[in-house]
C-alpha positions in Angstrom: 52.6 -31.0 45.8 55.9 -29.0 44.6 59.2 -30.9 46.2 61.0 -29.0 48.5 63.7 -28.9 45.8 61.2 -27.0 43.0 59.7 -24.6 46.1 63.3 -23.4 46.3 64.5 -23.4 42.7 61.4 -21.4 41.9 61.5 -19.0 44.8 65.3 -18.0 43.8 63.8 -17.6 40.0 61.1 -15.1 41.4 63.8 -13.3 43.6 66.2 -13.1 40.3 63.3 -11.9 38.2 62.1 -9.4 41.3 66.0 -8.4 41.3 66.2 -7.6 37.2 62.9 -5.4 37.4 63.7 -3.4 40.3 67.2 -2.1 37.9 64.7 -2.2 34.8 60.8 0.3 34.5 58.3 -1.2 35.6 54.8 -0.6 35.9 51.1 -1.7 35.9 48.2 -0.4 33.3 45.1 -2.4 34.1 45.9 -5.8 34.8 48.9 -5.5 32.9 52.4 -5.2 34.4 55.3 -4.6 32.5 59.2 -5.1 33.4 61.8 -4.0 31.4 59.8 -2.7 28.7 59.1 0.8 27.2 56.5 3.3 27.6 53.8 2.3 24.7 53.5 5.4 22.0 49.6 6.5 21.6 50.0 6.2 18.1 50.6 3.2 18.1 48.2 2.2 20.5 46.1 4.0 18.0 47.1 2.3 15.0 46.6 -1.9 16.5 43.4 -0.7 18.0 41.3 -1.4 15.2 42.7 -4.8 14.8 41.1 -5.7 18.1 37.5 -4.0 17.7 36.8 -6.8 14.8 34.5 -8.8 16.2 33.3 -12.4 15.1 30.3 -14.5 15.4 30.3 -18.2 16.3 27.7 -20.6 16.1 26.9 -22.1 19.2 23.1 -24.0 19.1 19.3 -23.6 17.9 16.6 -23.0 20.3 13.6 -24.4 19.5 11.8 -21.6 17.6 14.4 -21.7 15.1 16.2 -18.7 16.9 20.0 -19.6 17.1 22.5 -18.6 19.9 25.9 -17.1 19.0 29.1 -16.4 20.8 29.9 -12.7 19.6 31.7 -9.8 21.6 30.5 -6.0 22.4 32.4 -5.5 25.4 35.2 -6.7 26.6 34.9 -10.2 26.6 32.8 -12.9 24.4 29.4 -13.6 25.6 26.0 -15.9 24.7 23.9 -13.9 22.3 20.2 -14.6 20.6 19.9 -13.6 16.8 15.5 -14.3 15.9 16.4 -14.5 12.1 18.7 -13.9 9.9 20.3 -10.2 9.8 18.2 -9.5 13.2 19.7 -8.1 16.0 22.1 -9.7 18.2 20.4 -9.9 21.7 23.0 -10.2 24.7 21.8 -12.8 27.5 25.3 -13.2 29.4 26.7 -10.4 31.1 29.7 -11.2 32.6 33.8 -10.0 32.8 34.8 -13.6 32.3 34.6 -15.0 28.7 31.4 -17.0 27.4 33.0 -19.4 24.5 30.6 -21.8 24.6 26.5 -22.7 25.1 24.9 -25.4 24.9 20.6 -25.5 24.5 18.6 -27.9 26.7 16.4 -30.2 24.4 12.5 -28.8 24.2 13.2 -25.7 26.4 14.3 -22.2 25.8 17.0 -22.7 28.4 21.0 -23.1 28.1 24.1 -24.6 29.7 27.3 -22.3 29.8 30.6 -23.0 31.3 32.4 -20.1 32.6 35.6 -19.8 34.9 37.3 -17.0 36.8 40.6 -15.5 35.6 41.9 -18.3 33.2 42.2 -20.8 35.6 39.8 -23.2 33.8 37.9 -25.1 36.8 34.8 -24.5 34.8 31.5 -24.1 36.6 28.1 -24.8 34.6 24.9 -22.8 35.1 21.5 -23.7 33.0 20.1 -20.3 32.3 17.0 -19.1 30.7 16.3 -16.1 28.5 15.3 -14.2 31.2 18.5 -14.7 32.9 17.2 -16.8 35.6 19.7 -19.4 36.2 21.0 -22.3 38.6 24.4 -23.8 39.2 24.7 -27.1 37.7 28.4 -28.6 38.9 29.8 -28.8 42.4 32.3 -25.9 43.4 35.8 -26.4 43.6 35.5 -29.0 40.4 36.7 -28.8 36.9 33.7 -29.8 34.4 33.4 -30.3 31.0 32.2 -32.7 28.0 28.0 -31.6 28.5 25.4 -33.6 26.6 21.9 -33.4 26.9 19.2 -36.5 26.9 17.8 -36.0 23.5 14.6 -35.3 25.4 16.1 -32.7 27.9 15.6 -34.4 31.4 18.8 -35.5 31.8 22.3 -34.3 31.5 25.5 -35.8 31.9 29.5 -34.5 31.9 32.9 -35.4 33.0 34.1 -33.8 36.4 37.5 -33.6 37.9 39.1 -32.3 41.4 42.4 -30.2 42.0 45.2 -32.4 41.6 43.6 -35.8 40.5 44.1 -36.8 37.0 40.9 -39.2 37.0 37.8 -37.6 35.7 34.3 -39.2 37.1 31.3 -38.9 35.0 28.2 -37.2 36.5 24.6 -36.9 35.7 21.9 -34.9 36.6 18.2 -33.6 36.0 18.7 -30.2 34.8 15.2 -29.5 37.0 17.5 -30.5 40.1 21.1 -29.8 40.0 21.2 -30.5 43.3 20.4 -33.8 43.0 23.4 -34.6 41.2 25.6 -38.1 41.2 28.7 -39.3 39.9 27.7 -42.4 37.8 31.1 -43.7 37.2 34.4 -43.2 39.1 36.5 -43.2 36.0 40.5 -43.5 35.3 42.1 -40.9 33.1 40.1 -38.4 30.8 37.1 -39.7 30.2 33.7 -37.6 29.3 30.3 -38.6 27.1 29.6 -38.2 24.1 26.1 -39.2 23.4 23.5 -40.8 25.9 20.5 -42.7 24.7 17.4 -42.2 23.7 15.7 -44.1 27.4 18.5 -42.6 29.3 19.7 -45.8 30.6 22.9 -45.7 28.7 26.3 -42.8 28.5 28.6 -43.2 25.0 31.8 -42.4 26.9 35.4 -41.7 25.6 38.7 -41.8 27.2 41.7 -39.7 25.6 44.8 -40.7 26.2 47.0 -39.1 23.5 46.6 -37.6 19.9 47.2 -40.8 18.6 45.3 -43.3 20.6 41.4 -43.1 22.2 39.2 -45.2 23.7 35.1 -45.7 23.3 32.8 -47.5 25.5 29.2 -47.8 26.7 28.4 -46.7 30.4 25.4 -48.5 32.2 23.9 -45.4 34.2 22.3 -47.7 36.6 25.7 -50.1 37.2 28.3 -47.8 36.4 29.7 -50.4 34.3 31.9 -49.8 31.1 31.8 -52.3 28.2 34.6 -51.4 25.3 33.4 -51.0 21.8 34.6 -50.9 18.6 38.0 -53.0 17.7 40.3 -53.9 21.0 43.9 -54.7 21.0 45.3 -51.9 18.8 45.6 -48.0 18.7 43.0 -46.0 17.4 42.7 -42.5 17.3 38.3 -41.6 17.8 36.9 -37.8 17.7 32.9 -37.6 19.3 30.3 -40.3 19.1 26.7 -40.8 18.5 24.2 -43.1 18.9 22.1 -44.2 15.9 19.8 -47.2 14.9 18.0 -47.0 18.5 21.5 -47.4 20.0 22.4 -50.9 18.4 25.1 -48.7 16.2 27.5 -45.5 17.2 29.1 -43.1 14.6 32.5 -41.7 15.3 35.5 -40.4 13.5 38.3 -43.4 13.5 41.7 -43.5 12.0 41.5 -47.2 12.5 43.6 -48.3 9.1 44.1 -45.1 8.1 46.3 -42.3 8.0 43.2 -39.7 8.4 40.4 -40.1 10.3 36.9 -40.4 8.6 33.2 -41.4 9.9 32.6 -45.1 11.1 29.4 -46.8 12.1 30.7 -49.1 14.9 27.7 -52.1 15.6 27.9 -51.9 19.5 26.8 -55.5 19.7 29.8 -57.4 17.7 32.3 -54.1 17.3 31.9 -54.3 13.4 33.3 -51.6 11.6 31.3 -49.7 8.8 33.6 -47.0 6.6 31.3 -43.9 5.4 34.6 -42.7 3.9 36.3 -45.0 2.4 39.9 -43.8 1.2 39.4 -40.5 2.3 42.6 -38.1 1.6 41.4 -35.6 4.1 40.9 -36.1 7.8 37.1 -35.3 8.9 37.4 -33.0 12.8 34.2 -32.4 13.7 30.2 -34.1 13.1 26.9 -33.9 14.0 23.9 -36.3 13.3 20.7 -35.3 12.0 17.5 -35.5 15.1 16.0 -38.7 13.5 19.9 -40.4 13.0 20.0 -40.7 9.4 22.3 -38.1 8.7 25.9 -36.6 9.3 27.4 -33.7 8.6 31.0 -33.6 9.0 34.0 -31.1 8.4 36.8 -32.1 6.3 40.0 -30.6 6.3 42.0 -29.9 3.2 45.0 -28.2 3.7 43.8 -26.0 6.9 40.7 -25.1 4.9 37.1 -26.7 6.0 34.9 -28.4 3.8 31.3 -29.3 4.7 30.5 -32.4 4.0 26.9 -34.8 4.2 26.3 -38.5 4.1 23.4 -40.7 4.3 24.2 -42.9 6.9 22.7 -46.3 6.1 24.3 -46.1 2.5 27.5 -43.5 2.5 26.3 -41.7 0.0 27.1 -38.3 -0.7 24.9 -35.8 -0.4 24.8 -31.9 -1.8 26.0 -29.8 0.7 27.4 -26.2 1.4 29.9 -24.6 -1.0 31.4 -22.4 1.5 33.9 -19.4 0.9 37.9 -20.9 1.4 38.0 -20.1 5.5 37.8 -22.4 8.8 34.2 -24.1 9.9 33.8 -22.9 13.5 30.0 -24.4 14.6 28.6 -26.8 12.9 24.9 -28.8 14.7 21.7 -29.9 13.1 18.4 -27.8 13.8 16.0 -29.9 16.0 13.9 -30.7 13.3 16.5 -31.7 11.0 15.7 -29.8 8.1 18.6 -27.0 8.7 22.5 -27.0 9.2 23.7 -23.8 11.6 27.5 -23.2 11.2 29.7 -20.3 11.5 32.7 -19.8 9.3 36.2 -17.6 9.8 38.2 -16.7 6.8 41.8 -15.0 6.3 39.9 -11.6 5.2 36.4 -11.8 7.5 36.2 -12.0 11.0 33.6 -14.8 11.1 29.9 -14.9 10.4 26.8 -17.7 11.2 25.2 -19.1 8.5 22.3 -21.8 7.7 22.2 -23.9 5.5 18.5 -25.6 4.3 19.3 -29.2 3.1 15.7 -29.8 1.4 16.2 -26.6 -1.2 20.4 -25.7 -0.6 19.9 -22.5 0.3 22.8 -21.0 2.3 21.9 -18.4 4.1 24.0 -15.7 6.0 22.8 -14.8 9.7 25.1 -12.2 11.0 27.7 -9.2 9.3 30.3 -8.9 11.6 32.2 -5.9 12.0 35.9 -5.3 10.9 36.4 -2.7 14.0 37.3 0.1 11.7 39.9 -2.1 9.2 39.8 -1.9 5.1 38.4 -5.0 4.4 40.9 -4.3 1.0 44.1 -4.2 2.9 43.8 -7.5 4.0 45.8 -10.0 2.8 45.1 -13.6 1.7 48.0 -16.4 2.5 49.8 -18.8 0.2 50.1 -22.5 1.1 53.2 -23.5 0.2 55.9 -26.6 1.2 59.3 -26.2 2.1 62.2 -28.8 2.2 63.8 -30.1 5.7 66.4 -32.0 7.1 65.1 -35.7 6.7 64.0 -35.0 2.7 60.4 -34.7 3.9 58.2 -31.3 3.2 56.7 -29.2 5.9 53.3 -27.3 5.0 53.1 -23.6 5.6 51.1 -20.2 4.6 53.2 -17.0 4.2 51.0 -13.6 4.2 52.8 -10.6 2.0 52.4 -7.4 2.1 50.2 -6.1 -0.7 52.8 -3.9 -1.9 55.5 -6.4 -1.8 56.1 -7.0 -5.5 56.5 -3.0 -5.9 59.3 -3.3 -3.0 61.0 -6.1 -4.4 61.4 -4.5 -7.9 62.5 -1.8 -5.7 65.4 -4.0 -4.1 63.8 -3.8 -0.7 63.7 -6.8 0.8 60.9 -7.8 3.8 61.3 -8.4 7.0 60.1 -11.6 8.5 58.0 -13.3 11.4 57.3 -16.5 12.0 54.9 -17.5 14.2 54.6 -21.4 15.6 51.3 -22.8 16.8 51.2 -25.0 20.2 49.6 -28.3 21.0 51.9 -29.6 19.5 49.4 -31.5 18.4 47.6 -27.5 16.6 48.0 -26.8 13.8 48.2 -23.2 11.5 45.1 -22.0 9.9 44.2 -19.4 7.0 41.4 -18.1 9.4 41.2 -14.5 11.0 43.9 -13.3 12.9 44.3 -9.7 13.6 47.5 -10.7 15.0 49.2 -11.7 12.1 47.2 -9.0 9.2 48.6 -6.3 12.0 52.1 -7.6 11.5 51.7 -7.1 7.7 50.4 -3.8 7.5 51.6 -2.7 10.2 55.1 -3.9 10.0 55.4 -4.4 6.4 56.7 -8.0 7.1 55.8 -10.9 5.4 54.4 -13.6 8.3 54.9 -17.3 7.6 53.1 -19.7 9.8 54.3 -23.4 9.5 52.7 -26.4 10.5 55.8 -28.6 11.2 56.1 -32.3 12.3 53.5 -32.8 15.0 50.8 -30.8 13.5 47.9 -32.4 13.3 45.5 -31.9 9.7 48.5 -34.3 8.1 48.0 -37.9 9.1 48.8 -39.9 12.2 52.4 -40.7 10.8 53.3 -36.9 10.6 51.8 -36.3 14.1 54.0 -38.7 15.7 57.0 -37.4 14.3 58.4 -35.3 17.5 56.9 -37.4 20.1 60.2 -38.0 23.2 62.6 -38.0 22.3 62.0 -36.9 18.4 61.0 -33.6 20.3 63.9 -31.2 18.5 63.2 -32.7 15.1 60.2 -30.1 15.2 62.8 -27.6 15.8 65.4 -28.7 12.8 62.3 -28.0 11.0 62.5 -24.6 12.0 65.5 -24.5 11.0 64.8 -25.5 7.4 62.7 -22.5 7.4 65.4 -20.0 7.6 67.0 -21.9 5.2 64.1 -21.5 2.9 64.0 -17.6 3.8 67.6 -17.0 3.1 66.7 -18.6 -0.3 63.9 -16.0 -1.1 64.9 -13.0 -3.2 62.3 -11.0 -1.3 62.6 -11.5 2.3 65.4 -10.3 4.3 67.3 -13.3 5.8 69.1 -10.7 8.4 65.6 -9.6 9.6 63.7 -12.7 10.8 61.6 -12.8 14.6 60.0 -16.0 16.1 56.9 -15.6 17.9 55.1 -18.8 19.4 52.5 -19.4 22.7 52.3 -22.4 24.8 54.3 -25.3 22.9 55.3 -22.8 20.5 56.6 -20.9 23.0 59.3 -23.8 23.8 59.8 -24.0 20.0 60.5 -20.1 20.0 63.0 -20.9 23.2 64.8 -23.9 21.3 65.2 -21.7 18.5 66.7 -19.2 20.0 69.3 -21.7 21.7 69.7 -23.4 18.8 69.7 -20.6 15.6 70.5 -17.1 18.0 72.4 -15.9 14.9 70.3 -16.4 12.5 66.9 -14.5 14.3 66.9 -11.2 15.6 64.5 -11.4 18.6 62.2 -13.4 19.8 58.5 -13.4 21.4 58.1 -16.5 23.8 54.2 -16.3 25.2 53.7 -18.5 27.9 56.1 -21.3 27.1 58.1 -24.1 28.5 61.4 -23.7 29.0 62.4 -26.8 31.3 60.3 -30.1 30.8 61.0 -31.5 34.1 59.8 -28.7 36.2 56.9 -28.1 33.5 55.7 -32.1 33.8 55.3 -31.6 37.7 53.8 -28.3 38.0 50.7 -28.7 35.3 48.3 -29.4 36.5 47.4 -32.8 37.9 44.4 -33.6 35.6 46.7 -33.0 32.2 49.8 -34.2 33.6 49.7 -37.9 32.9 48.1 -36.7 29.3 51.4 -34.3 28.8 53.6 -37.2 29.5 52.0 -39.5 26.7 53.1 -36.6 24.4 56.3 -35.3 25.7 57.3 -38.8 27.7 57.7 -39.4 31.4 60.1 -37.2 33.7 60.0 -39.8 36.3 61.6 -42.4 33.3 65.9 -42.1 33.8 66.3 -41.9 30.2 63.6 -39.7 29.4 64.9 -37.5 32.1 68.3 -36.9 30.5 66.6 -36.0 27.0 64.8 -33.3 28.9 67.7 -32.2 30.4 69.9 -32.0 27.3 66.9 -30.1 25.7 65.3 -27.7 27.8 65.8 -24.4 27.0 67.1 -22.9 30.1 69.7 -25.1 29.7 70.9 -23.8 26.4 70.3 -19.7 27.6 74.1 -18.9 27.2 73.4 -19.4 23.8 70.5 -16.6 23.9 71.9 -13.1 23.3 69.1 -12.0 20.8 66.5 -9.2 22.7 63.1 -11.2 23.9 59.8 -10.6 25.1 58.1 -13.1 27.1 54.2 -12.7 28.2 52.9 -14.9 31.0 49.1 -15.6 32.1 49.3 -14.8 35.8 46.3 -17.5 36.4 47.7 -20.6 34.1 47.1 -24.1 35.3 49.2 -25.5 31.7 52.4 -23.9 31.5 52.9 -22.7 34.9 53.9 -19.0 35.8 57.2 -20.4 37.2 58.0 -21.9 33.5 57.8 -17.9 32.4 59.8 -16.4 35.3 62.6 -18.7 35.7 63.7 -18.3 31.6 63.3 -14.2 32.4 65.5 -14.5 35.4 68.1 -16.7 33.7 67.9 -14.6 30.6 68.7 -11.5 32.5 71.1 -12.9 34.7 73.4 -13.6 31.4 72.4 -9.8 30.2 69.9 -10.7 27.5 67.5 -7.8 27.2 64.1 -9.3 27.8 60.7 -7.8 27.7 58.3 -9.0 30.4 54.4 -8.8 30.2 52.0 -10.4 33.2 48.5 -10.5 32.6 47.0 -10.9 36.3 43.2 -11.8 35.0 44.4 -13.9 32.3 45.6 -17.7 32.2 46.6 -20.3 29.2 46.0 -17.2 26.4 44.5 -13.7 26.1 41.0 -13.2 25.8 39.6 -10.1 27.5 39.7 -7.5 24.8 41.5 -4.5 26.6 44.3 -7.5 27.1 44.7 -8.1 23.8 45.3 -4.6 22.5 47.4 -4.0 25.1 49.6 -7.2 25.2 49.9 -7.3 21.0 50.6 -3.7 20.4 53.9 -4.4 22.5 54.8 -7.2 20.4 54.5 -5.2 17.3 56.8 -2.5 19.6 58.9 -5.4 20.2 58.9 -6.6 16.5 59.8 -2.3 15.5 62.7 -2.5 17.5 64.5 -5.8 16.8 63.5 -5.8 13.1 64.9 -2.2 12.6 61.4 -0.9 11.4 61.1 2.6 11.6 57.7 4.5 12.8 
């Protein structure tokens, strides 16, 4: 429930903001509405179209005739697709305005599990479908669900479930024959899903998360509803997935238990030993699957933002040959039912994204799909530079900045580029040299070289790194910022006088902080759905990530903690931001609330800073309906025209 207090506060924001746009144009083009900003030219429209009609492909699962299911889009939003073999054509089976991102293939059948929501809200409702399209609904309505895994003989599927408001998920199971027959197996306490069940069915591998940093495994009884830890107690560990192997005596996992990175672990269920597959690994391994018969995982290591693929032998460690994949980001990676093929899809700065197979008997990689650049020269696309930059406490903060192609011929020139720097959320994301129309329009469309930095926080850097902004450490990530323009002002090629800040979610605070906190030195700035007070953000999320949030940004309800939020929330440092902004809000988001959005615009103009605002009605935490997209990010590169001083 919102306090009486809050109901008010907010209701005089959306009164102020109602107030500014009835002095400023406003208007509504399909589920967009727009206050305060310009007409959109049709050349421009024009020119960012294309940007938007590349389409990907995604790995999702193999059905069992060796036919795999992709996520690709041909209409307005992504949807489940069939491909037979590789290069044939891409068969739609989903139909739907909502989004598709993921599927899921019931062991032995030719039927799938999808999630889907309505409008960005993210209750997600299941439905096991078959090829036909005949389908039945899986979860309970008016839940959130999430976290599916199959028996490995199909009869039995189990997932984490969650109802508005409660922060507690329970853990369900069901037969997919009878959804209706449904039961909640354990009544569980914070976020807690599976991961594996066994092979008899009698047992769940279950996972809580409780921050970035610190995770817990254990092994659910189906028939008691007991949980029994596993793996070390008494210290924080960090664990990503789980599997049972050795006829469930064993589970692998990714641990960063004694380590800075996390790397695969066979964990003996019985006694909690710990068996490293990775020994002194550099990297940090973010995603696995095991092989059908358990002897094998395949794993994806990231170096730098890039992925590598990489195979063990379980019972020894060894290494064992695996893909050499083009320098890009591993999207899907899973096993083939018989074991003899790895399906993954791959993104890279210059491609949209493509699924591949690879055959682990012979090494053959082979490509399944040719996705479609919408209309783009696959030559004018640029590839970024990893680089390190210097900051306030003498450590270095990884980041890729994308040139122009022509830049060398303007600097010899003595033209200097403009700049945009875009900031990831999470804060626990991090920046990576995958495709982004987003940021290749910004270079060829705006000339400007774009810099994304992963600073303290990021995850892809260690567990030290990551806890580096945690509470009140939270505007160290935004000195690091400021190190940034440092560095620009330093470079003999970018224009120090021309820099924007663009950032979503958590990055969208960061964009707000630096705008208090470096207006002078920034010329405008794009805030897309962030937080601009940490107090009213903390009790408006929603209820089942709100204990999570406060693990990462500390506890509102703490005095202390309070009065750091206070002396840092951006809406309490807007006199200090005169630079034009833009601010875009998901009309439907249960993360960063609509109010977080509308109270900064109604501040903002209050003072008489110019601000740009977008709505999306049918959208929530981010933009994924095509016709969105186009429309929403060809007014930031208006935006970015205007306060960078580019002409058309």
């Amino acid at each position: 429930m919102l306090s009486r207090a809050l109901l008010a506060g907010t209701a005089v924001a959306l009164m102020m903001v109602a107030g500014a746009s009835a002095q400023t144009p406003k208007r509504e083009e399909g589920q967009i509405v727009y206050e305060g900003v310009p007409a959109t030219p049709p050349a421009l429209k024009a020119a960012i179209a294309p940007y938007y009609n590349a389409r990907s492909a995604v790995f999702e699962d193999w059905l069992p005739d060796g036919s795999m299911l992709i996520g690709t889009r041909f209409g307005d939003t992504q949807q489940i697709h069939r491909v037979k073999a590789p290069g044939a054509a891409r068969t739609q089976l989903t139909f739907f305005n909502e989004p598709v991102s993921s599927a899921i293939v019931q062991p032995g059948s030719e039927r799938y599990l999808y999630p889907i929501d309505t409008g960005g809200a993210e209750y997600y409702q299941a439905f096991i479908r078959d090829l036909s399209g005949r389908e039945a609904q899986l979860t309970a309505p008016k839940t959130r669900n999430q976290g599916f895994k199959f028996s490995k003989d199909g009869k039995l599927v189990a997932w984490s479930q969650v109802t508005p408001g409660d922060p507690n998920y329970d853990i369900v199971v069901a037969d997919p024959a009878n959804p209706a027959g449904r039961r909640t197996v354990h009544e569980g306490t914070g976020a807690i899903s599976p991961e594996d069940i066994s092979a008899d069915g009698a047992k769940i591998l279950a996972a809580r998360y409780n921050s970035a940093t610190h995770s817990e495994l254990f092994v659910l009884d189906v028939a008691t509803g007991k949980l029994s830890p596993v793996g070390p107690q008494g210290r924080k560990i960090a664990y990503q997935g789980g599997a049972f192997v050795d006829g469930g005596r064993s589970i692998v996992t990714l641990s960063d238990d004694g380590s800075e990175v996390a790397r695969p672990v066979v964990i003996d269920v019985a006694t909690g030993k710990v068996r490293d597959l990775d020994p002194g690994a550099k990297w940090g391994a973010e995603a696995f699957d095991v092989s059908p018969d358990g002897k094998v995982i395949a794993y994806a290591v990231n170096e730098e933002g890039y992925s590598k693929v990489v195979l063990r032998d379980i019972a020894s460690g060894r290494e064992l040959a695996g893909p050499k994949l083009p320098m890009g980001v591993l999207t899907g990676l899973k096993f083939s039912p018989d074991g003899a093929k790895l399906g993954l899809s791959l993104s890279t700065s210059t491609s949209s994204g493509d699924v591949w197979s690879y055959e682990l008997a012979g090494g053959a990689l082979v490509r399944w799909t040719e996705s479609e650049l919408g209309g783009l020269d696959a030559a004018a696309l640029v590839e970024p530079t990893l680089f390190r930059y210097p900051t306030f406490d003498k450590r270095t903060i990884p980041a890729f900045i994308y040139r122009p192609k022509d830049a060398a011929q303007k600097a010899s020139g003595g033209k200097k580029l403009p700049v945009v720097i875009q900031i990831h959320g999470g804060p626990e994301g991090q920046e990576q040299p995958n495709f982004n129309p987003r940021r290749q329009s910004w270079v060829n469309e705006l000339g400007a070289a774009v810099i994304i930095p992963n600073v303290r926080g990021s995850s892809g850097y260690g567990k030290t790194y990551i806890g580096l902004d945690n509470a009140e450490k939270r505007e160290d990530s935004v000195k690091d910022i400021g190190a940034l323009l440092d560095w620009v002002a330093k470079q003999p090629d970018l224009d120090a006088s021309r820099v924007a800040v663009v950032g979503q979610s958590y990055g969208g605070y960061m964009v707000l902080a630096v705008a208090g906190h470096y207006n002078d030195r920034i010329a405008g700035a794009i805030d897309l759905y962030g937080i601009s007070d940490w107090v009213t953000f903390l009790q408006n999320t929603e209820g089942y990530r709100r204990d999570l949030r406060r693990a990462e940004y500390g506890d509102e309800r703490d005095p202390k903690m309070r009065a750091v939020f206070d002396r840092i929330a951006p809406i309490r440092m807007s006199d200090r931001m005169k630079k034009p902004m833009m601010v875009f809000q998901g009309a439907n988001d249960p993360r960063v609330p609509r109010s977080e959005s509308e109270q900064m615009v109604a501040k903002l103009r209050a003072q008489g800073t110019e601000v740009w605002y977008v709505l999306a009605k049918d959208e929530g935490h981010g933009i994924y309906k095509k016709a969105n997209q186009e429309a929403v990010r060809t007014v930031e590169v208006q935006f970015l025209k205007t306060v960078l001083g580019i002409a058309d």
